[in-house]
NULUM-157670 format. One record per residue (C-alpha): residue in one letter; x, y, z. Coordinates in nm, 4 decimals. Layout:
<atoms>
@residuo = a | X = X | Y = Y | Z = Z
...
</atoms>
This chain:
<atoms>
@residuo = x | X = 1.6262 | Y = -6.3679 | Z = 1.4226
@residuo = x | X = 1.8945 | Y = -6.4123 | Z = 1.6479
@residuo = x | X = 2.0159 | Y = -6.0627 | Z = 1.6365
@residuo = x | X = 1.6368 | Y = -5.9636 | Z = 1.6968
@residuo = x | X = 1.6107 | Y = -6.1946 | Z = 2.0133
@residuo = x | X = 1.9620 | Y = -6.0208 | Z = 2.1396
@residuo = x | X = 1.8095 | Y = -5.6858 | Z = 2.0661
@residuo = x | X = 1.5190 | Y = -5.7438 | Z = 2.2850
@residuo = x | X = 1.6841 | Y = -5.9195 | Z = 2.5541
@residuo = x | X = 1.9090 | Y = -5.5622 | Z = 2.5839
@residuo = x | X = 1.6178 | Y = -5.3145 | Z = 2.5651
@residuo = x | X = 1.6361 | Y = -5.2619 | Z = 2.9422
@residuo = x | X = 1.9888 | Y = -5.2243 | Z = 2.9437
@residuo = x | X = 1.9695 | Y = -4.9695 | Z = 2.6600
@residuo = x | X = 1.7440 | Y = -4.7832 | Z = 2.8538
@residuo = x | X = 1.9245 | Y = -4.7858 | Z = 3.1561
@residuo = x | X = 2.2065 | Y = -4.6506 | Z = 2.9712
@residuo = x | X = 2.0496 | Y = -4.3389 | Z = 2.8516
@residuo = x | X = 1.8754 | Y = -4.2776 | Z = 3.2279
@residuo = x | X = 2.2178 | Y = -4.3029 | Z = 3.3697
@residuo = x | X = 2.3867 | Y = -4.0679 | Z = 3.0978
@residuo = x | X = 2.0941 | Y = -3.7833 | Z = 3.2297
@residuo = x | X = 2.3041 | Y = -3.7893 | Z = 3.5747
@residuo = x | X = 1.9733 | Y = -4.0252 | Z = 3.7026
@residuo = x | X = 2.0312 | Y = -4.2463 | Z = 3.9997
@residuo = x | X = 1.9032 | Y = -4.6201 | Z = 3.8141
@residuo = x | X = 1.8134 | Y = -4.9542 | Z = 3.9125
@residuo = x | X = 1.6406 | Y = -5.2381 | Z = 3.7640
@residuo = x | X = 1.3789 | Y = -5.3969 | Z = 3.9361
@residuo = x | X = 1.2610 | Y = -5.7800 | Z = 3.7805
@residuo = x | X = 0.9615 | Y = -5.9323 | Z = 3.8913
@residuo = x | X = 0.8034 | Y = -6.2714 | Z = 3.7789
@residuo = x | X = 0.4683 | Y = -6.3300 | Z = 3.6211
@residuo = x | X = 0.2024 | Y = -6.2245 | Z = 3.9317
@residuo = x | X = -0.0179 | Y = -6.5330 | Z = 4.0122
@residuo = x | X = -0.3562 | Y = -6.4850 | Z = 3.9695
@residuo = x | X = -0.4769 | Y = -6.6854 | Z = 4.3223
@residuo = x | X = -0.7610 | Y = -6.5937 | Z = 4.5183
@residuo = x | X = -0.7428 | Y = -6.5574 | Z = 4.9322
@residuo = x | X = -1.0609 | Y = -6.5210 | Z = 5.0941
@residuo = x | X = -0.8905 | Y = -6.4084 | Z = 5.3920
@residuo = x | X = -0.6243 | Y = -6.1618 | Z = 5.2546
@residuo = x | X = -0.8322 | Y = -5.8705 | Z = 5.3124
@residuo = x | X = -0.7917 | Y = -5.9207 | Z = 5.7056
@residuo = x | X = -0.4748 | Y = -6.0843 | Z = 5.7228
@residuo = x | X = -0.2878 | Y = -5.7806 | Z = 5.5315
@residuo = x | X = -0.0630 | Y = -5.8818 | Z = 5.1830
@residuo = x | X = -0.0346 | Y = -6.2168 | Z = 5.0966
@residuo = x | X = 0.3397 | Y = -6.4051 | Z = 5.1671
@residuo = x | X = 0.5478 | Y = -6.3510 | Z = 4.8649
@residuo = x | X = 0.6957 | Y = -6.7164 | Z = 4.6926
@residuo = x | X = 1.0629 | Y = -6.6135 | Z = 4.6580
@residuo = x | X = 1.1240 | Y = -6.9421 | Z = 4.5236
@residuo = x | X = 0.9316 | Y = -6.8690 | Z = 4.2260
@residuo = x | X = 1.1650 | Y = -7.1146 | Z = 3.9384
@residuo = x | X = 0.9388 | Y = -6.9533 | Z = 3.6573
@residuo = x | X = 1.1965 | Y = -6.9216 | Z = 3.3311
@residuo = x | X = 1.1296 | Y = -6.6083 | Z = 3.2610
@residuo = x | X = 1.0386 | Y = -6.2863 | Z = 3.4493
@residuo = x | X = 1.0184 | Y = -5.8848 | Z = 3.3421
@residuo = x | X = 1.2993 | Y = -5.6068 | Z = 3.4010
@residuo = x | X = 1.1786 | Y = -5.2837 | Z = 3.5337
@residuo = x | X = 1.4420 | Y = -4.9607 | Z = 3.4409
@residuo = x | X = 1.4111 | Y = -4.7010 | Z = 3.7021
@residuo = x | X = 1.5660 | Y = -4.3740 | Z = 3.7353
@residuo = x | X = 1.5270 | Y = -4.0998 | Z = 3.9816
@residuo = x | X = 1.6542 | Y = -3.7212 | Z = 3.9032
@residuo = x | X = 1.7219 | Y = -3.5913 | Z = 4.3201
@residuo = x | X = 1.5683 | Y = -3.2657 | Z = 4.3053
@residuo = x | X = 1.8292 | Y = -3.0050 | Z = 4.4000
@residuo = x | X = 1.6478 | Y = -2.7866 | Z = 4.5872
@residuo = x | X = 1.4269 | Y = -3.0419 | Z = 4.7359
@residuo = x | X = 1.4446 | Y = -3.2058 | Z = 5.0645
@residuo = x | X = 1.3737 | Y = -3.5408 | Z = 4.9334
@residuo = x | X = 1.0346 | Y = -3.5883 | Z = 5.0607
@residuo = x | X = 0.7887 | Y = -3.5696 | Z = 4.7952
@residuo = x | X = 0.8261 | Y = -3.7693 | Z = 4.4015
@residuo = x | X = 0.6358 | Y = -3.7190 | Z = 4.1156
@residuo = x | X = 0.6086 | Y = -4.0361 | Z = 3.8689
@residuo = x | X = 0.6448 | Y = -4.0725 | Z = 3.4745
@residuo = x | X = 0.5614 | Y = -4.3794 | Z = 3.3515
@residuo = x | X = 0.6466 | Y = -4.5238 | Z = 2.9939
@residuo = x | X = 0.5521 | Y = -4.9136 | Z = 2.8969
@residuo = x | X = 0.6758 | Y = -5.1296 | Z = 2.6046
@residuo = x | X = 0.7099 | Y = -5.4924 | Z = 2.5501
@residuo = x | X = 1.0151 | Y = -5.6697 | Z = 2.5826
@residuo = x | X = 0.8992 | Y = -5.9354 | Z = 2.3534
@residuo = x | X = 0.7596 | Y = -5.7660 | Z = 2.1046
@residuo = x | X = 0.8730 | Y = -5.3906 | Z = 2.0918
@residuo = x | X = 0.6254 | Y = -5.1765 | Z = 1.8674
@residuo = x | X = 0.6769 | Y = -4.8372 | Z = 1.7320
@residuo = x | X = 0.4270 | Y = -4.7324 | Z = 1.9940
@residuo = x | X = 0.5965 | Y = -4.8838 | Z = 2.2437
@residuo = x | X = 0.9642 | Y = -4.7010 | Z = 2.1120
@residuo = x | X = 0.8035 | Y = -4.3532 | Z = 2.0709
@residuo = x | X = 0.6377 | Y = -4.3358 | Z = 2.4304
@residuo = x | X = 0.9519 | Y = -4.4442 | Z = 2.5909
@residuo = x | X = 1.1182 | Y = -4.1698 | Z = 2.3781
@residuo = x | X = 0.8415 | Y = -3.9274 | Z = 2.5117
@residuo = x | X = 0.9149 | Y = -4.0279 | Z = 2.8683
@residuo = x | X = 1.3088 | Y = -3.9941 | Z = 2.7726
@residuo = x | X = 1.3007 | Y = -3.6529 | Z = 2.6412
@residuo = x | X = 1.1038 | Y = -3.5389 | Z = 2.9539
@residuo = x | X = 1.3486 | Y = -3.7080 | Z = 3.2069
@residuo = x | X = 1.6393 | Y = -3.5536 | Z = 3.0345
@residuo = x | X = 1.5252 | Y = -3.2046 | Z = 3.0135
@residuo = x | X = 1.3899 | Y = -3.2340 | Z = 3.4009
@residuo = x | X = 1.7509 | Y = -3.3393 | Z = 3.5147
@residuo = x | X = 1.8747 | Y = -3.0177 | Z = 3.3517
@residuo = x | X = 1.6508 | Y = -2.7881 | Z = 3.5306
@residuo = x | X = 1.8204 | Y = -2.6475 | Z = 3.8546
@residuo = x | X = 1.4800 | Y = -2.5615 | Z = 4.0736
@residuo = x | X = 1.3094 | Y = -2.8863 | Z = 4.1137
@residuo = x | X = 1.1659 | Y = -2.8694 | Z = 4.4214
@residuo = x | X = 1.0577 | Y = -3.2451 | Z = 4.4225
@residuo = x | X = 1.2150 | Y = -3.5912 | Z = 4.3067
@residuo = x | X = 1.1459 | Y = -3.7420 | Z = 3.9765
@residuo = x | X = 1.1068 | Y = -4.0652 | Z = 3.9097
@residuo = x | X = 1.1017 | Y = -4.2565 | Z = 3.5368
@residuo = x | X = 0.9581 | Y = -4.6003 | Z = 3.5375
@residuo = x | X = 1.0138 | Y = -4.7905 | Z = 3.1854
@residuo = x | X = 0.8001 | Y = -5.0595 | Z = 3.2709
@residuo = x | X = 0.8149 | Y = -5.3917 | Z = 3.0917
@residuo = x | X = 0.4922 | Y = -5.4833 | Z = 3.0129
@residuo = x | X = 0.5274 | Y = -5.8302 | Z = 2.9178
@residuo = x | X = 0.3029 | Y = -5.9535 | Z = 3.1882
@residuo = x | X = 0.0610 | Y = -5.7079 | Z = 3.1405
@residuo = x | X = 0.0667 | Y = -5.3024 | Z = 3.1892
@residuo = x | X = -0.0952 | Y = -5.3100 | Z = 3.4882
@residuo = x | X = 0.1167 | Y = -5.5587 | Z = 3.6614
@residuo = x | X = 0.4543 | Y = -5.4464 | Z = 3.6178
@residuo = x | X = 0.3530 | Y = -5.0854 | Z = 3.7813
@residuo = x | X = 0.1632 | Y = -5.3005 | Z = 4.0764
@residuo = x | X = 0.4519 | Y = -5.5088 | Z = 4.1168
@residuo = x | X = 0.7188 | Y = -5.2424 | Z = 4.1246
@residuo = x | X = 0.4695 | Y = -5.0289 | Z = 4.3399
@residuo = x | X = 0.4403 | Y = -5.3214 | Z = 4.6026
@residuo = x | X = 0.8147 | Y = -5.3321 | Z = 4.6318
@residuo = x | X = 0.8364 | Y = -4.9587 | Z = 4.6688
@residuo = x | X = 0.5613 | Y = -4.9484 | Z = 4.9925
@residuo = x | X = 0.6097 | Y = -5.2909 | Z = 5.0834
@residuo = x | X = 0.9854 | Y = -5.3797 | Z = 5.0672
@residuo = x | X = 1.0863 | Y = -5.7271 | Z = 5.1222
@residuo = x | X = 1.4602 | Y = -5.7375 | Z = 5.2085
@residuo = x | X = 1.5826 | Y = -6.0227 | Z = 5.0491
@residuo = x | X = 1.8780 | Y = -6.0073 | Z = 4.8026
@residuo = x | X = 1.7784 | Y = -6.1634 | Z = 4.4203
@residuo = x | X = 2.0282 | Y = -6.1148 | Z = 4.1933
@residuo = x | X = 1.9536 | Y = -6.1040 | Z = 3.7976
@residuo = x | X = 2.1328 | Y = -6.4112 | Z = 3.6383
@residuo = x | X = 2.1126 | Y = -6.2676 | Z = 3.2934
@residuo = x | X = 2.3151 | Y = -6.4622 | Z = 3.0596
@residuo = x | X = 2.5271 | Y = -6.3181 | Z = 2.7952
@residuo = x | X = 2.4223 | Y = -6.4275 | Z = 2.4353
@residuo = x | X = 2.7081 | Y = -6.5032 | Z = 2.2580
@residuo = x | X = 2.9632 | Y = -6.3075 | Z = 2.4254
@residuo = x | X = 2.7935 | Y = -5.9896 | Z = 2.3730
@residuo = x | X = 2.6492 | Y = -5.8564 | Z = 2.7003
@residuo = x | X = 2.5854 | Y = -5.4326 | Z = 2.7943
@residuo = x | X = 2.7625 | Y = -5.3511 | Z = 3.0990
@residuo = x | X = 2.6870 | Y = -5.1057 | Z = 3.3253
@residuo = x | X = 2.8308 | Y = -4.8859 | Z = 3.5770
@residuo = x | X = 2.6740 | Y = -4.7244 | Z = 3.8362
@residuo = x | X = 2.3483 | Y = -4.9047 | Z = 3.7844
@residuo = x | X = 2.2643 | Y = -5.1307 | Z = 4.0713
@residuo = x | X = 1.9738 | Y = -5.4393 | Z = 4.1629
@residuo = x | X = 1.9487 | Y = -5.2750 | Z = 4.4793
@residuo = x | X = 1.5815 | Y = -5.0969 | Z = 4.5242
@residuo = x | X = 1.6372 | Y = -4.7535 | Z = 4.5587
@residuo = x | X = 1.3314 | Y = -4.4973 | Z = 4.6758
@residuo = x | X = 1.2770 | Y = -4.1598 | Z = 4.6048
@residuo = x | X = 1.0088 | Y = -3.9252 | Z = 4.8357
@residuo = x | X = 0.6882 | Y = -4.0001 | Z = 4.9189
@residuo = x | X = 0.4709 | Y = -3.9579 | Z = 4.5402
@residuo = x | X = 0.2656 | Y = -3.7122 | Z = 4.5062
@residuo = x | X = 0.1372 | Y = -3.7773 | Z = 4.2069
@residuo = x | X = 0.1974 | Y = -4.0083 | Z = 3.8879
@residuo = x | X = 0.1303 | Y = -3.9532 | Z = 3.5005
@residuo = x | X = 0.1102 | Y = -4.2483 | Z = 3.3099
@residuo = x | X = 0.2038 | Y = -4.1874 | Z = 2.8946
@residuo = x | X = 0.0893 | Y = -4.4504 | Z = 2.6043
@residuo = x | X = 0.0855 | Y = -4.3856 | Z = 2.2321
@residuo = x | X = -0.1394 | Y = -4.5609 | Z = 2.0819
@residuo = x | X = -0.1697 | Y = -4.6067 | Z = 1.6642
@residuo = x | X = -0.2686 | Y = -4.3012 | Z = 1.4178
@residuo = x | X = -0.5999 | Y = -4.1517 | Z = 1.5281
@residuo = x | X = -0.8486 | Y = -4.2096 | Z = 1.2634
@residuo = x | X = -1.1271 | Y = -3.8594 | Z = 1.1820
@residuo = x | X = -1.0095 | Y = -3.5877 | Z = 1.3606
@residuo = x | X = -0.7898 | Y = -3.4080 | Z = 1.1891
@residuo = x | X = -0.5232 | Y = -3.3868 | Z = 1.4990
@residuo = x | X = -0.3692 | Y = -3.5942 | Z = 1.7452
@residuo = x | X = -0.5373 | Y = -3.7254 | Z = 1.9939
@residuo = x | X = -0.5320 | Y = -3.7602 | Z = 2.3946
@residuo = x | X = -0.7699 | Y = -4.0106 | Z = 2.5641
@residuo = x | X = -0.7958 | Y = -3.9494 | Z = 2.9249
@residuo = x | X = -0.8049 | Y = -4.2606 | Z = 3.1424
@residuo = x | X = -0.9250 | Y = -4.2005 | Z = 3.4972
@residuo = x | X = -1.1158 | Y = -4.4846 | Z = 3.6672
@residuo = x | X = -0.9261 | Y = -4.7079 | Z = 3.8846
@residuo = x | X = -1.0205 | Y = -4.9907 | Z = 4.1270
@residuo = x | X = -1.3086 | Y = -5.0426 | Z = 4.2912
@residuo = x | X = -1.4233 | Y = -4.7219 | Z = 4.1560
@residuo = x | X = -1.1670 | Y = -4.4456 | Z = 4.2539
@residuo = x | X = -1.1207 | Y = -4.1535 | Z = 4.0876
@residuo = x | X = -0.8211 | Y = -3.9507 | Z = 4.1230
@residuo = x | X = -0.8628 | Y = -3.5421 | Z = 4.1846
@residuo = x | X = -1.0760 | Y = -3.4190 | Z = 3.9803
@residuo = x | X = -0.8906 | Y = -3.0844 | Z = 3.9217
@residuo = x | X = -0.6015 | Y = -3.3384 | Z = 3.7157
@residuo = x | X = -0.8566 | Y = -3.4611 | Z = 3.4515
@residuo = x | X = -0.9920 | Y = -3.0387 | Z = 3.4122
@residuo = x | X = -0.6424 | Y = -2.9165 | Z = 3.4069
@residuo = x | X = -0.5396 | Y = -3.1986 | Z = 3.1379
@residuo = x | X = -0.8249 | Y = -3.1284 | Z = 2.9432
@residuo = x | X = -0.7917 | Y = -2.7486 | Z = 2.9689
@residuo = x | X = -0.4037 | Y = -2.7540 | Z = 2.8179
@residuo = x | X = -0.4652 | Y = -2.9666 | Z = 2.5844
@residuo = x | X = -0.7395 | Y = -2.8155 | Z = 2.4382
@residuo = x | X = -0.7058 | Y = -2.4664 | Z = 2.5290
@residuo = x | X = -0.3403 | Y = -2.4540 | Z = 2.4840
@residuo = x | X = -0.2028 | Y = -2.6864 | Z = 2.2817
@residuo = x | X = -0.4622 | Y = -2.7937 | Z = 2.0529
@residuo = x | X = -0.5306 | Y = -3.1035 | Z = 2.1129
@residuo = x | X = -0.8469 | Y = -3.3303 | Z = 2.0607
@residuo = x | X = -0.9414 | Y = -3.4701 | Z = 2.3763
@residuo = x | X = -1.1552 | Y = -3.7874 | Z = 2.4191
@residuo = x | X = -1.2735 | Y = -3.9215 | Z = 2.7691
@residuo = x | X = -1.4905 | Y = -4.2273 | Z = 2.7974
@residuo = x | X = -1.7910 | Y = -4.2740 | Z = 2.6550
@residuo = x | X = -2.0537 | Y = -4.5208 | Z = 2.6096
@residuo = x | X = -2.1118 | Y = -4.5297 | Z = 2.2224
@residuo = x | X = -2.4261 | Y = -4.7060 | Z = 2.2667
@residuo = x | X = -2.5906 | Y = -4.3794 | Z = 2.4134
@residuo = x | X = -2.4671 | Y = -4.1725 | Z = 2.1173
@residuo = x | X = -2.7472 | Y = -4.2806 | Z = 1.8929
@residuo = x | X = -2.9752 | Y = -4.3102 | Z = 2.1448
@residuo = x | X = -3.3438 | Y = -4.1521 | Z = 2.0577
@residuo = x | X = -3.4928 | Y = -4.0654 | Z = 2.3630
@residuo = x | X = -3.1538 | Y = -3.8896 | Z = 2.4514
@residuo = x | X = -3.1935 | Y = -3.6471 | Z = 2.1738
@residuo = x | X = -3.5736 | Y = -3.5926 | Z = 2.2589
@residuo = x | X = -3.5154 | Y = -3.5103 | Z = 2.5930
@residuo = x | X = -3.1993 | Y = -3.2588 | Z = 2.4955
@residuo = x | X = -3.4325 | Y = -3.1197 | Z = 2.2363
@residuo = x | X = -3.6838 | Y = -3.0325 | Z = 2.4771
@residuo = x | X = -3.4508 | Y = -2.9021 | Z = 2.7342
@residuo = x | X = -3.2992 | Y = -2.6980 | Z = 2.4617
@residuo = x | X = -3.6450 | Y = -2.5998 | Z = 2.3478
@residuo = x | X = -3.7079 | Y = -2.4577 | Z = 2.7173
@residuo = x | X = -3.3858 | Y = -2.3130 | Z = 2.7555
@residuo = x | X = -3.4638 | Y = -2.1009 | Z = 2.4484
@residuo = x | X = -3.7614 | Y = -1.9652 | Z = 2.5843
@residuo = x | X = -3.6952 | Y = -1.9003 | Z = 2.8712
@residuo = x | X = -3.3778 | Y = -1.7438 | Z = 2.7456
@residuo = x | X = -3.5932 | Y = -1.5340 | Z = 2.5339
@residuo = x | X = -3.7385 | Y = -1.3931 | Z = 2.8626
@residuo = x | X = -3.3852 | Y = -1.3389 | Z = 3.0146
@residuo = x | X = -3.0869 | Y = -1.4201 | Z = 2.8913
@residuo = x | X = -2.9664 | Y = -1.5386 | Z = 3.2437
@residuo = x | X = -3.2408 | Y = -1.7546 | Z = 3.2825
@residuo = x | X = -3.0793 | Y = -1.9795 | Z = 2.9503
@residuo = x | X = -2.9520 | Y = -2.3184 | Z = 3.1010
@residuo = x | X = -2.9220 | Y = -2.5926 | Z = 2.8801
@residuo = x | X = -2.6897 | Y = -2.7666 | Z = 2.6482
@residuo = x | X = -2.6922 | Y = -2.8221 | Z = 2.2818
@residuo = x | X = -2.8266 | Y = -3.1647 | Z = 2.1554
@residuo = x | X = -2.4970 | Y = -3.3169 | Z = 2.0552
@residuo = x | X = -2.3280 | Y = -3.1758 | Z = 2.4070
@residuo = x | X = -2.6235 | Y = -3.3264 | Z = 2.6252
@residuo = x | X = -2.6061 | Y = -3.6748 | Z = 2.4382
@residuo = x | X = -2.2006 | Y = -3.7068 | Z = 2.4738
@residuo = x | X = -2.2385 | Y = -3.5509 | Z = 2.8091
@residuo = x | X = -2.4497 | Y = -3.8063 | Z = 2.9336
@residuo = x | X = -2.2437 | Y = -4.0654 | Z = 2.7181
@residuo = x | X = -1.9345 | Y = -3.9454 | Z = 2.9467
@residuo = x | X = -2.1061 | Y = -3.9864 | Z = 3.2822
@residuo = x | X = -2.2720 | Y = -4.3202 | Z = 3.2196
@residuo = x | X = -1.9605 | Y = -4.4858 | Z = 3.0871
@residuo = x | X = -1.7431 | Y = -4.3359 | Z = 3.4240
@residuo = x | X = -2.0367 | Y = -4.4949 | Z = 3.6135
@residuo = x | X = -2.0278 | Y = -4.7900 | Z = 3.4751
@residuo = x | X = -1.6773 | Y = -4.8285 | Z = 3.4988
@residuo = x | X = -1.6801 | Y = -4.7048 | Z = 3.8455
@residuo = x | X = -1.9652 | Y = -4.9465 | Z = 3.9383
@residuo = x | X = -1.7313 | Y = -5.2846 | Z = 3.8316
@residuo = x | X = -1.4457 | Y = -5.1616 | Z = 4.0315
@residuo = x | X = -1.2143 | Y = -5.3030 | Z = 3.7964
@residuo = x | X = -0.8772 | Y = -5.1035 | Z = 3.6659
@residuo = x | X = -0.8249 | Y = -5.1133 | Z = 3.2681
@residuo = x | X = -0.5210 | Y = -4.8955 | Z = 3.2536
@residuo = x | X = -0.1699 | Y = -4.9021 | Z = 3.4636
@residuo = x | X = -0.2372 | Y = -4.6014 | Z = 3.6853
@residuo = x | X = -0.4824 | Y = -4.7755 | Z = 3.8883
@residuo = x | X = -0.2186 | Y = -4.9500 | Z = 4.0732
@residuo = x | X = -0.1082 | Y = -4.6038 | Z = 4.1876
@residuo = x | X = -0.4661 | Y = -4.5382 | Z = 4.3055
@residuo = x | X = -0.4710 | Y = -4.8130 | Z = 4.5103
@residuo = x | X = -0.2028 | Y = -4.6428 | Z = 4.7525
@residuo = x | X = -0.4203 | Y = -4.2866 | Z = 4.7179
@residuo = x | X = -0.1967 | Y = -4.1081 | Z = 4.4869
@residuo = x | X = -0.3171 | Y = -3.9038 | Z = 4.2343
@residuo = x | X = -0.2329 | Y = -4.0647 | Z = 3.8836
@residuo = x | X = -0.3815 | Y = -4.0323 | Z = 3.5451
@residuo = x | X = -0.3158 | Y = -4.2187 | Z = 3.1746
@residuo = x | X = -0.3039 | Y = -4.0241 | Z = 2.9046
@residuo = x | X = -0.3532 | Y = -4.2751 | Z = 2.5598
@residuo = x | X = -0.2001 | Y = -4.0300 | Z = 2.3005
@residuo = x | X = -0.2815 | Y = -4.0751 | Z = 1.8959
@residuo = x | X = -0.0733 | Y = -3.9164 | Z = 1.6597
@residuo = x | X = -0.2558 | Y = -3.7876 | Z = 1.3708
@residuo = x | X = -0.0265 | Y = -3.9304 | Z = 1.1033
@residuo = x | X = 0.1558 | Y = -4.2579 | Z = 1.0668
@residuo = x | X = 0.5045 | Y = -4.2994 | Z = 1.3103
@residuo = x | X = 0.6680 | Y = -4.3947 | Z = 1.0257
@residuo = x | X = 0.7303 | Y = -4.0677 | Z = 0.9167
@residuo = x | X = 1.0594 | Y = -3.9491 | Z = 1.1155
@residuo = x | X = 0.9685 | Y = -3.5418 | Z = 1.0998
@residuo = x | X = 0.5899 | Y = -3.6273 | Z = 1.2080
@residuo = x | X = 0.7598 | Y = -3.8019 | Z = 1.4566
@residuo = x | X = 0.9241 | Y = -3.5173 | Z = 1.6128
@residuo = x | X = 0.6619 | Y = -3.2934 | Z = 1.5939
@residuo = x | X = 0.4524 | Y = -3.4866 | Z = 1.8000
@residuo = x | X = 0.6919 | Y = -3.5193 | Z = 2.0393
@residuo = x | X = 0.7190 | Y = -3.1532 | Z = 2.0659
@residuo = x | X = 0.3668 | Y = -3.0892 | Z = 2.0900
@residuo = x | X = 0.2963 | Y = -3.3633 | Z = 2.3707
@residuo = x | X = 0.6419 | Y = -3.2366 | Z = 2.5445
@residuo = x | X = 0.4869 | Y = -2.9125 | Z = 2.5533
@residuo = x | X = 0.1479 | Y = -3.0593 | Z = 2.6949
@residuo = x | X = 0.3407 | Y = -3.2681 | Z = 2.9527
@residuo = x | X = 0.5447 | Y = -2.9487 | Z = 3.0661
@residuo = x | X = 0.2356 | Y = -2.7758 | Z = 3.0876
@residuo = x | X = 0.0765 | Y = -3.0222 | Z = 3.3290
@residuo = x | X = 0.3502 | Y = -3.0324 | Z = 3.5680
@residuo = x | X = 0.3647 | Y = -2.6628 | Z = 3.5726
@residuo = x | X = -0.0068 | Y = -2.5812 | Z = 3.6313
@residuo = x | X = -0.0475 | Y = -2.8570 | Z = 3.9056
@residuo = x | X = 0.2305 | Y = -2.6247 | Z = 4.0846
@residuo = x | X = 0.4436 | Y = -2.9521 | Z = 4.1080
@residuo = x | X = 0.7553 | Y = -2.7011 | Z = 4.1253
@residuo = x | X = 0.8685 | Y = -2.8009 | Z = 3.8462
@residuo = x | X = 1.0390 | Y = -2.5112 | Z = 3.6899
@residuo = x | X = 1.1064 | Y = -2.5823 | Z = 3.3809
@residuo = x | X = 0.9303 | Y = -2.5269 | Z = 3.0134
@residuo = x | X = 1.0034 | Y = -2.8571 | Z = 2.7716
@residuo = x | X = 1.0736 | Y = -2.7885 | Z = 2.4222
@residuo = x | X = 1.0231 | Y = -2.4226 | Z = 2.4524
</atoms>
């Protein structure tokens, strides 16, 4: 148990390590549990004050690194973000920060990055969402006041170091963000899945070019089953398939008439269709982020979550690594296609 508590306490440090082996400028960032408090007048007196006398016993470790483009002229980042918990570390959680990994060291290899790139491991032991607000709020908003991390060793046995400082460091202004998270084996499909997450708060939606072009690689070019929102209560709904059947049933004649005239969908494509929309609606409608990226929203940058099931168990070490290849591949496909000048093919 003791050795398990030590492990934990070091998974930011481990991480660290490998960032800084990738030639990666890294940092740590710690932040406290966020307090959930209410200010009716925050909205016109700007953020709230900060308690930098929080005494709470614990608090999360943030690993950053940042790859300085070579070519670049340090003005513009794009964000990868990998979670896991510090307290309880799942093979989820180990296999998206080895997706994020594999991506940051292949990207500090290439030699004609045109912009910055920026890993965030976050620990999510407060909550997904938070540690990306909190390490976002220190990146816009920096408060210059010196905390240092009074980590104790455990018996003697403590990771040190070099080159890896407390001090926030910043990369270019981000121009966009993609957020990873494996989830457990997808269940009925028959291949791995990708879940696009898109809704943010109080109902922004980031371009909608990045959820097409996602959904186009992955489906078009990789193979991937892709899943967006839906509300499952719609799926079986009655009047739904009525009213596709009769647009169908008009489409078909008047596609018998000419072909150009043909306009609707198939049943099963109006009903999820509809599914799709009402669910971003809804979600839209409460204003209310469910996934880490919103936090990047909420300074208008372009960020997406990508919830990726593998289609067989990660206990299997070769399954393993075949997913990582495939969702590499997806990943390098993305940053290529939104001409992010990244020039580089992953696991090619």
């Amino acid at each position: 148990m003791r050795d398990t508590e030590k492990g934990i306490r070091q998974t930011y440090k481990i991480i660290a390590k490998h960032m800084d082996e990738t030639g990666a400028d890294v940092y740590y960032h710690s932040f406290y549990s966020p307090k959930k408090q209410f200010h009716p007048m925050s909205f016109f007196i700007g953020a709230p004050i900060e308690d930098h006398n929080n005494h709470s016993s614990t608090r999360a470790v943030n690993s950053i690194g940042i790859i300085t483009a070579p070519h670049g002229d340090g003005k513009e980042a794009i964000v990868l973000v990998s979670h896991y918990n510090s307290d309880k570390m799942e093979p989820s959680d180990a296999l998206s920060v080895s997706l994020a990994y594999s991506i940051f060291c292949l990207l500090g290899r290439a030699a004609r990055l045109a912009k910055d790139i920026v890993w965030l491991a976050a620990d999510s032991k407060f909550g997904e969402y938070a540690s990306v607000a909190e390490w976002l709020k220190q990146y816009h908003d920096p408060v210059f006041i010196r905390k240092k991390l009074n980590f104790h060793p455990v018996d003697g046995d403590i990771l040190f170091l070099r080159g890896i400082s407390e001090d926030f460091k910043h990369a270019g202004t981000m121009a966009a963000a993609i957020v990873f998270k494996v989830l457990e084996t997808s269940q009925g499909t028959g291949t791995d899945n990708v879940n696009i997450c898109a809704e943010s708060s109080n109902g922004q939606m980031p371009n909608l070019d990045l959820i097409n072009i996602v959904h186009y690689l992955a489906v078009h070019r990789h193979g991937l089953h892709v899943e967006v929102g839906k509300l499952s209560s719609l799926l079986n709904s009655l009047w739904l398939k009525v009213v596709g059947k009769f647009l169908e049933g008009v489409s078909n004649i008047a596609g018998g008439l000419n072909p150009k005239w043909r306009f609707a969908l198939p049943v099963l494509d109006y009903v999820e269709g509809i599914a799709v929309l009402a669910s971003s609606v809804y979600h839209q409608a409460l204003g209310v982020p469910t996934v880490p990226h919103g936090a990047f929203r909420d300074y208008q940058i372009d960020a997406i979550t990508l919830e990726i099931s593998p289609r067989v168990s990660l206990n299997s070490e070769i399954a393993c690594s075949s997913f990582l290849v495939r969702v590499g591949r997806l990943v390098s496909s993305i940053l290529l296609a939104l001409k992010l000048s990244c020039y580089v093919t992953v696991f090619c």
